[in-house]
VOGU-3710 file (C-alpha; in Angstrom, 3 decimals, decimal comma):
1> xxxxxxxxxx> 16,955/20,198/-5,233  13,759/20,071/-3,951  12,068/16,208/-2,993  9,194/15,603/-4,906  6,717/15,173/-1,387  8,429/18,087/0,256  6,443/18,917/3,162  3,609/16,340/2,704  2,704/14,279/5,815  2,141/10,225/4,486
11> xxxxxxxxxx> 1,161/7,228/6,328  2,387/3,903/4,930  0,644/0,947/6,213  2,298/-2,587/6,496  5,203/0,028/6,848  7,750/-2,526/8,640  8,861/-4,711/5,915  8,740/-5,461/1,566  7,027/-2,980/-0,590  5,678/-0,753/2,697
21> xxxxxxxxxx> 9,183/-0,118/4,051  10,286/0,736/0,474  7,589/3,066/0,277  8,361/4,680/3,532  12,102/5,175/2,742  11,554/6,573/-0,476  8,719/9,195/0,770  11,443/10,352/3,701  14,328/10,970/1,078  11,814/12,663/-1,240
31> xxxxxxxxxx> 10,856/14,912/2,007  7,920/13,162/3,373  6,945/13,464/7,370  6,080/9,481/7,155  4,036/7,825/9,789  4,918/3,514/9,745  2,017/1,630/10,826  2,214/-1,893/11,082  1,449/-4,800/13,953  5,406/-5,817/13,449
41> xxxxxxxxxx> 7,304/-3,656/15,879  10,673/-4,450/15,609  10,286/-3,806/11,833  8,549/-0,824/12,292  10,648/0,694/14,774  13,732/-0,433/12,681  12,130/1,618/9,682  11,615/4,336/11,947  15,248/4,304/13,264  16,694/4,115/9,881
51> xxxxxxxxxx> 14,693/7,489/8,752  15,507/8,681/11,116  19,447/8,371/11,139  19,289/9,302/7,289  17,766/12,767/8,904  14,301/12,184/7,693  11,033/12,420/9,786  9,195/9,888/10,738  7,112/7,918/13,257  6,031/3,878/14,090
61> xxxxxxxxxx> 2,789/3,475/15,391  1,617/-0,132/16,166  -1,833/-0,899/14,514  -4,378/-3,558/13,199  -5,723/-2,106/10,258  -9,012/-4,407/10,773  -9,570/-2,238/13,624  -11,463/0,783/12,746  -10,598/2,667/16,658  -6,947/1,620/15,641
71> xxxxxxxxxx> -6,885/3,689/12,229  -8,774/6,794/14,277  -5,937/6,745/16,871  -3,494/6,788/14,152  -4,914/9,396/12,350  -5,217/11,554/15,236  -1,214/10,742/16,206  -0,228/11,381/12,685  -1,957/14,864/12,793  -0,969/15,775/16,701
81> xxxxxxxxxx> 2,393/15,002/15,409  2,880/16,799/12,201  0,535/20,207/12,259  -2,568/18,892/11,592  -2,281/17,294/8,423  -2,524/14,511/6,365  -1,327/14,397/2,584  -0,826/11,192/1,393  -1,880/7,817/2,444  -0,951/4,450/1,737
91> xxxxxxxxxx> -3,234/1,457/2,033  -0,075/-0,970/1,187  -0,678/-3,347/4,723  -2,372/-7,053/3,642  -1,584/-10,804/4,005  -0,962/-12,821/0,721  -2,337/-15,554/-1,378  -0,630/-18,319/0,668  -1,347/-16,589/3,987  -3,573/-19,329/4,612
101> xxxxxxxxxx> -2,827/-23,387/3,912  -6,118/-24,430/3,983  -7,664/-22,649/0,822  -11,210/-23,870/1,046  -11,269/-22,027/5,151  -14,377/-20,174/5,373  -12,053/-18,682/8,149  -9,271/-17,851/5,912  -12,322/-16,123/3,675  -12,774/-14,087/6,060
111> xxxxxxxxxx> -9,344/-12,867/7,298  -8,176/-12,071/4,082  -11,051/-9,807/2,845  -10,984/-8,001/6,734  -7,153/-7,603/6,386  -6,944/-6,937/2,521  -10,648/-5,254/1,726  -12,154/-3,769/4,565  -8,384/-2,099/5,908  -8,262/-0,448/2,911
121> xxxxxxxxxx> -12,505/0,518/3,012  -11,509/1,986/6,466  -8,172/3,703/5,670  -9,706/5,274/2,596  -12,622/6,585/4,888  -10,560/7,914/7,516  -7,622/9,137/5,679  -10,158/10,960/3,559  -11,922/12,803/6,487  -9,024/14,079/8,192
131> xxxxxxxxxx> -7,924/15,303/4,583  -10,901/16,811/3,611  -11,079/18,265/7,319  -7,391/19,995/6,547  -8,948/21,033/3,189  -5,695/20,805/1,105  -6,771/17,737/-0,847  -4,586/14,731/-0,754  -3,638/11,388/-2,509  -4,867/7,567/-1,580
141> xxxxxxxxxx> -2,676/4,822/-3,242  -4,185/1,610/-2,250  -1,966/-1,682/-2,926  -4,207/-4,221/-5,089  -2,239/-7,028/-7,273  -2,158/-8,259/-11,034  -4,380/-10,826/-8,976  -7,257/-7,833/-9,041  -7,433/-8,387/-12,607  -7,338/-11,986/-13,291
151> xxxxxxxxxx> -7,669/-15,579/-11,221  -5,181/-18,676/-10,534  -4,875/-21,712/-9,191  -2,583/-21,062/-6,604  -3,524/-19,588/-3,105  -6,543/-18,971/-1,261  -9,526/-17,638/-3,771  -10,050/-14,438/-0,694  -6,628/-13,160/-2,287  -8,395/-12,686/-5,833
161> xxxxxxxxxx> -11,626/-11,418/-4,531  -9,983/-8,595/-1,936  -7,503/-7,243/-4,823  -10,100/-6,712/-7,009  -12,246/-5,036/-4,367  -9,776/-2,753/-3,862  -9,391/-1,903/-7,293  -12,897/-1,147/-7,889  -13,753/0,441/-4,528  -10,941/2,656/-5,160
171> xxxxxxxxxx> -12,558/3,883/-8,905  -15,555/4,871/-6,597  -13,608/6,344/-4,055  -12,141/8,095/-6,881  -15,395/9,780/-8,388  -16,352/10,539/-4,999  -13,456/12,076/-3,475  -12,677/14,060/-6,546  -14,791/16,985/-6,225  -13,031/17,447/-2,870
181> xxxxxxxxxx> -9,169/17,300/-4,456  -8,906/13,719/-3,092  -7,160/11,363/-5,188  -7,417/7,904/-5,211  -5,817/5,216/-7,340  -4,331/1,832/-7,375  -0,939/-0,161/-7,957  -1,254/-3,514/-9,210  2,420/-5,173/-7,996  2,971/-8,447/-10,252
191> xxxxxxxxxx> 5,283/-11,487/-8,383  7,672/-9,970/-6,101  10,346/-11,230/-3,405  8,862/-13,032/-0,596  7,555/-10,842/1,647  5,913/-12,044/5,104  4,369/-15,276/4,316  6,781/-17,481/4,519  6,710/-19,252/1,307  10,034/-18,606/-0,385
201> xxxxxxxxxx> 10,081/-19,110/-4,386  11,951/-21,938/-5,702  14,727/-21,313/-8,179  12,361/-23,139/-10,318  9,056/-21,345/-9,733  10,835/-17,922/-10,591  12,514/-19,362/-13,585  8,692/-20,954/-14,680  7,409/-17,339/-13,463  10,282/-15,528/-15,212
211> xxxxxxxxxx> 8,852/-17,008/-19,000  5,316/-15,478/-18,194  6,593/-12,119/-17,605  7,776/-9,938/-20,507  10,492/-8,736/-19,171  11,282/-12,105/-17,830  12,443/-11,196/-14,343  10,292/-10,910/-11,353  10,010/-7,577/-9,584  11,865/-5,790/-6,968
221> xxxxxxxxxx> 10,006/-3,541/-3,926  11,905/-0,295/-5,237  10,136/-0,237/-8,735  7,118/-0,336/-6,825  7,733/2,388/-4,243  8,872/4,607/-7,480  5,331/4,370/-9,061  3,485/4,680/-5,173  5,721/7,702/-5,286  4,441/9,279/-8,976
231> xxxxxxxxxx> 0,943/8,741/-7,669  1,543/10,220/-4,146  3,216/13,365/-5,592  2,123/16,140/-7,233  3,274/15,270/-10,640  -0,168/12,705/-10,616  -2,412/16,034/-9,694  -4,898/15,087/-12,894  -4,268/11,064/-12,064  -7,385/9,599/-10,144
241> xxxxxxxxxx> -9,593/6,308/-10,886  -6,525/5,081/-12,621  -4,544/1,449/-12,536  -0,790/1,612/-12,376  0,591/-2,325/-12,961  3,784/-2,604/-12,136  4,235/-6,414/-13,256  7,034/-6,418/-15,931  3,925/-6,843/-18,322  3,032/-9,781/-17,217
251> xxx> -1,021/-8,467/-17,747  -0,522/-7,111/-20,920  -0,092/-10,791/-22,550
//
């Protein structure tokens, strides 16, 4: 049976650990060439490696996705290495709400929105041109949060502001890109495992969590990668501008 991105090329950003290296798994079984970019290299070598012992293709590159001569050197490895082309891309790398402990930092405003905001501004714009240059179209999934949609009181404010930056840069990404065949939508995860910033959840924050969410259960990385997966394949080919939330319906209350 056929994988659903059979001979796609796909570059997963913040590929080395959580929701990115669920994303890049899941692309390789489904037939994806996947390029892991991420500044952790043991994780994204140990992505690579397990890919790559499963049979799949795939490649680590290290990168800063703040950096726009960074994302041109990736592009340019990712199509050196796989025939020139570029399918799907995934703007999933960013730091979280409690990246930062001092939430009023002017410096903390700063490194979130370059990390979370302007990455995905220069992913988009880059990943775009070398698809439009191929000129067989492609899908952008950029990673925003239920946090694009509404505020808390818990982590730094930059968190709120860069998810929902993404979410409506990407609906004019979307209008633009379309005439060209480039899609470009967003996934809106809702509370998920710990992933990098080392702030584990209490058994009683994820209980107190649990009795927000409809489904009263927090996430896990797999239910994201499956909707990053719908949107990166061709079963989305009339899906663009749109919002997936993937938050156990946590936004729907």
């Amino acid at each position: 049976m056929p994988g659903r991105l059979d001979g796609k090329v796909a570059i997963v950003t913040g590929g080395g650990a959580g929701m990115g290296a669920a994303e890049c798994r899941l692309f390789a079984r489904e037939g994806a060439s996947v390029v892991i970019a991420d500044l952790d290299d043991d994780g994204g070598r140990q992505v690579e490696d397990e890919i790559r012992s499963a049979g799949g293709a795939a490649t680590f590159s290290h990168m800063d996705v703040t950096a726009e001569e960074e994302w041109n050197a990736l592009i340019a490895l990712t199509l050196d290495a796989y025939g020139g082309r570029l399918d799907v891309l995934v703007n999933n790398a960013g730091l979280s709400s409690t990246s930062q402990d001092d939430f009023e930092s002017t410096e903390g405003w700063h490194r979130i929105m370059d990390v979370n905001a302007t990455g995905v501004f220069l992913g988009t714009k880059l990943g775009s041109a070398a698809m439009l240059a191929a000129g067989n179209g492609g899908s952008i999934v950029n990673i925003s949060s239920i946090y694009g949609f509404v505020g808390s009181d818990s982590g730094h404010p930059a968190y709120h502001a860069s998810k929902a930056a993404v979410r409506n840069f990407s609906k004019a990404m979307a209008v633009r890109l379309g005439p060209q065949g480039i899609r470009v939508n967003t996934v809106h995860p809702g509370f998920m495992p710990p992933m990098r910033s080392g702030v584990s959840m209490s058994d009683e924050v994820r209980a107190r969590l649990s009795r927000a969410i409809p489904l009263r259960r927090t996430g896990e990385v797999d239910e994201v990668a499956n909707g990053v997966l719908f949107l990166a394949s061709d079963e989305a080919s009339y899906v663009t501008g749109a919002e997936l939330k993937i938050d156990g319906g946590f936004l729907a209350r």
